[in-house]
Structures are given as structure tokens and as C-alpha cells.
C-alpha positions in Angstrom: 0.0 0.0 0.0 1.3 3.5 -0.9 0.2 6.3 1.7 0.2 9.9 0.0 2.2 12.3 2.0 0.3 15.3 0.1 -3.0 16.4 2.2 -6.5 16.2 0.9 -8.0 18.5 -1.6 -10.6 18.5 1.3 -8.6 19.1 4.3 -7.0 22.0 2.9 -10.7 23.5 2.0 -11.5 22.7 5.3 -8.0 24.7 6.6 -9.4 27.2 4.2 -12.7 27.9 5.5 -11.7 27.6 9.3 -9.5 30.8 8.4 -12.3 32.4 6.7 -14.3 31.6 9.6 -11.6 33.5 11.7 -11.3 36.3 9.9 -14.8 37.2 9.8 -15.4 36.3 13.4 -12.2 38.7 14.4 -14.0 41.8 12.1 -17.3 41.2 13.5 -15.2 41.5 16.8 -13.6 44.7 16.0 -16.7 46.5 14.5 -18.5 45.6 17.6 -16.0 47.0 19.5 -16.2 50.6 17.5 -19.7 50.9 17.8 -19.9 50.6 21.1 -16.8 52.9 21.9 -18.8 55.4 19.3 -21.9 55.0 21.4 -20.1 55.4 24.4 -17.6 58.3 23.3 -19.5 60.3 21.2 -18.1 63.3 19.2 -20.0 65.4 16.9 -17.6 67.3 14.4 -19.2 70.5 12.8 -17.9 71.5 9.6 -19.5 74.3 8.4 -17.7 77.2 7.4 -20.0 79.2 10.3 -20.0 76.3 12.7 -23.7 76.4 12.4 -24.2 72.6 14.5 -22.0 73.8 17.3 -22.7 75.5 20.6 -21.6 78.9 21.4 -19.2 79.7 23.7 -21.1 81.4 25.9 -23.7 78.2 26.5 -20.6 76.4 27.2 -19.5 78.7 30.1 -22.9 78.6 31.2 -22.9 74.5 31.2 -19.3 75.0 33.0 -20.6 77.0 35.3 -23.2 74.4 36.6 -22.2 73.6 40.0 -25.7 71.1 40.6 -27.6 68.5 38.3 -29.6 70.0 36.1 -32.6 67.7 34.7 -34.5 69.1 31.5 -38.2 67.0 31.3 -39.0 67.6 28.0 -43.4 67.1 27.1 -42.5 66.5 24.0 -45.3 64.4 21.1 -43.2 61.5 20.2 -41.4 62.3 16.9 -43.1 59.7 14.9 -46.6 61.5 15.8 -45.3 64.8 14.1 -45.9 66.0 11.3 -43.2 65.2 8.5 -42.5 68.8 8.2 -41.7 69.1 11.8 -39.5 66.1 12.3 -36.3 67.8 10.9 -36.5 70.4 13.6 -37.3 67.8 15.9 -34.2 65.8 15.2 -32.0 69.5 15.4 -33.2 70.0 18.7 -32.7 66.6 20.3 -29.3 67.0 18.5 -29.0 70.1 20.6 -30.1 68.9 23.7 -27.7 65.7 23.2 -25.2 68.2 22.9 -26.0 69.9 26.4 -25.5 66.5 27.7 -22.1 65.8 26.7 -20.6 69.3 26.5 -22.2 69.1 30.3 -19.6 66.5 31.9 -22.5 64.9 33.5 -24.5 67.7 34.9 -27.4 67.8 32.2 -29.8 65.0 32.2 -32.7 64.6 30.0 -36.1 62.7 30.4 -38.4 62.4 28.1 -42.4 62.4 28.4 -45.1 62.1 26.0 -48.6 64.1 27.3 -50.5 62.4 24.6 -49.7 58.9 25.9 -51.0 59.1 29.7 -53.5 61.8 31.5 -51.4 62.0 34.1 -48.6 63.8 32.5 -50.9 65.4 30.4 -52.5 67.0 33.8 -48.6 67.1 35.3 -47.7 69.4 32.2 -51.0 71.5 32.7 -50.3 72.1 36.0 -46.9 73.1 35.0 -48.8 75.9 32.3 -47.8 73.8 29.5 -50.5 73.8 26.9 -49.7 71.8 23.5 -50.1 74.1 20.5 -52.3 73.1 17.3 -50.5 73.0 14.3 -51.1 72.4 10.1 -50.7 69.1 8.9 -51.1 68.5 5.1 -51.3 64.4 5.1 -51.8 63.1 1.7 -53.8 66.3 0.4 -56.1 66.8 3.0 -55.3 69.3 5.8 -55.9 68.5 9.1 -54.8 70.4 12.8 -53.0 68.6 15.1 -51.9 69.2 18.8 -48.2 69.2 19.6 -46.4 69.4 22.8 -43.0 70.8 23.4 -42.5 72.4 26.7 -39.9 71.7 29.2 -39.0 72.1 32.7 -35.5 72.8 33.9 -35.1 71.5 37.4 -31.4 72.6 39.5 -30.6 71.5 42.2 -33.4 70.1 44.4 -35.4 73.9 44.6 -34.9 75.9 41.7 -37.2 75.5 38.8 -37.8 77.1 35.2 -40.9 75.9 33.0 -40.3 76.6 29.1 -44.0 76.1 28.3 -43.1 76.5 24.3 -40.2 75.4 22.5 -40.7 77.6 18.8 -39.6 74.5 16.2 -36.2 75.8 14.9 -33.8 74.9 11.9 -30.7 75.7 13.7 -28.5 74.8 16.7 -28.3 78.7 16.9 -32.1 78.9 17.6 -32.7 76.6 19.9 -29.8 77.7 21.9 -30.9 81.3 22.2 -34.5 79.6 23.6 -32.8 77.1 25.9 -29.6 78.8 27.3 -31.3 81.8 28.6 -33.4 79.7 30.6 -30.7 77.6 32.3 
């Protein structure tokens, strides 16, 4: 009997796909690593020639400044319940607002409440002098009024309170700053 010292056309397939195996494993590995490192450090790079998507330097002295927590409830309609041409704005001011948070090293929090989904927070942001406002909504050529909240309360500390019982839409970082900042 001869014994071939050569190895199998299927073992070395089989060698093959094992290091296929590995090197997709080890990129899945590694991706998984970056997106959570990007979730976890996030950075948002503006740049525009103005630095339109960046805040001032003023709001960041006032968010250095911040010796206490500061919590900012926002009565906000969820962002799928707005109308389409509200939902850019939307996403600009959460984009804000996430920016609050980080530029805050911890200090600004952010909670999230819808009025429309419970009476209780619907009377909780009455009490507060929150009243939604009724806006145009042209869905699929018929027009129709809707309510939308968007008011916020900015609790400091334990005792000191400010209520924001309309936040105007925006298109800017710029706008909402000049709405929010004043009120911290």
C-alpha cells in the first residue's frame, strides 16, 4: 500500500474555511468594538464654514458653570406623531439637547415624556402651564390640525425651577440655543 504524503484537496478547503471563519469572526469582533466605543464616546464634528451645528461659547460657560444637576423633562409628542415637516426640527433640537449633555460632563440629564400617551402627564404638564399648540398638517392632500407638545422644565438643584412652556420648532442649533440657554 502506498500512503500519499500530500493532504487532501478537502482538508485543505476545510483549513481554508476555518481561516475564513476567523477572519470574519475577528472583524465582527472589532466592529462591535467601534460601535460601542462610538456610542459610548460620542463626538460630533461641525464643519460648516460658520460652525452652524456647534454651541456657542457662551452656553458652554454657562454649562461650565453648573455647579448642581440640572434635569431638563421635555413634554415633547413622540417624533413619529409629528408631522413630516416638523420632524427635521425635531431631530436638530434633540441633536441640541444631546449636545447639552455631553458638553455638560454629567451635569445635564434629559427625560423624556409624552402628554399624549397618559393623562397624568398630560394633567402634570397642565399644572406646570404647558399647553400643547395646534399646528397644520397637510397628510396626503387633506389638511388637518393637530396638537403638539413641546414644553420643558428645567429643574437645579433640588429647589430651583424654570418651566419653558413652548419650545418655537427651529432649523438651527443657533435657535434653539438662544431659547434654551437663557433659561438655564
Amino acid at each position: 500500500m502506498h500512503h500519499s504524503t500530500k493532504p487532501s484537496l478537502s482538508h485543505a478547503q476545510g483549513g481554508y474555511t476555518l481561516m475564513i471563519l476567523c477572519r470574519v469572526t475577528l472583524l465582527l469582533v472589532v466592529l462591535a468594538q467601534l460601535v460601542y466605543l462610538g456610542n459610548r464616546y460620542r463626538h460630533r464634528i461641525d464643519l460648516t464654514a460658520d460652525q452652524l451645528y456647534s454651541l456657542t461659547d457662551s452656553t458652554q460657560r454657562v454649562l461650565d458653570s453648573l455647579n448642581d444637576r440640572l434635569l431638563i423633562e421635555c413634554y415633547f409628542t413622540r417624533d413619529d406623531k409629528l408631522p413630516a415637516s416638523l420632524q427635521d426640527q425635531r431631530r436638530e433640537l434633540r441633536s441640541v439637547l444631546d449636545e447639552y449633555v455631553r458638553r455638560s460632563a454629567g451635569k445635564v440629564q434629559l427625560q423624556f415624556f409624552d402628554p399624549h400617551s397618559d393623562l397624568l402627564l398630560r394633567q402634570k404638564a397642565e399644572r406646570l402651564q404647558m399647553q400643547p399648540q395646534v399646528v397644520e398638517n397637510l397628510e396626503i392632500g387633506e389638511l388637518k390640525q393637530q396638537q403638539i407638545w413641546q414644553g420643558m422644565r428645567l429643574r437645579y438643584g433640588g429647589d430651583r425651577q424654570q418651566v419653558v412652556p413652548w419650545l418655537q420648532f427651529a432649523a438651527s442649533t443657533f435657535q434653539y440655543e438662544a431659547q434654551l440657554t437663557p433659561a438655564i
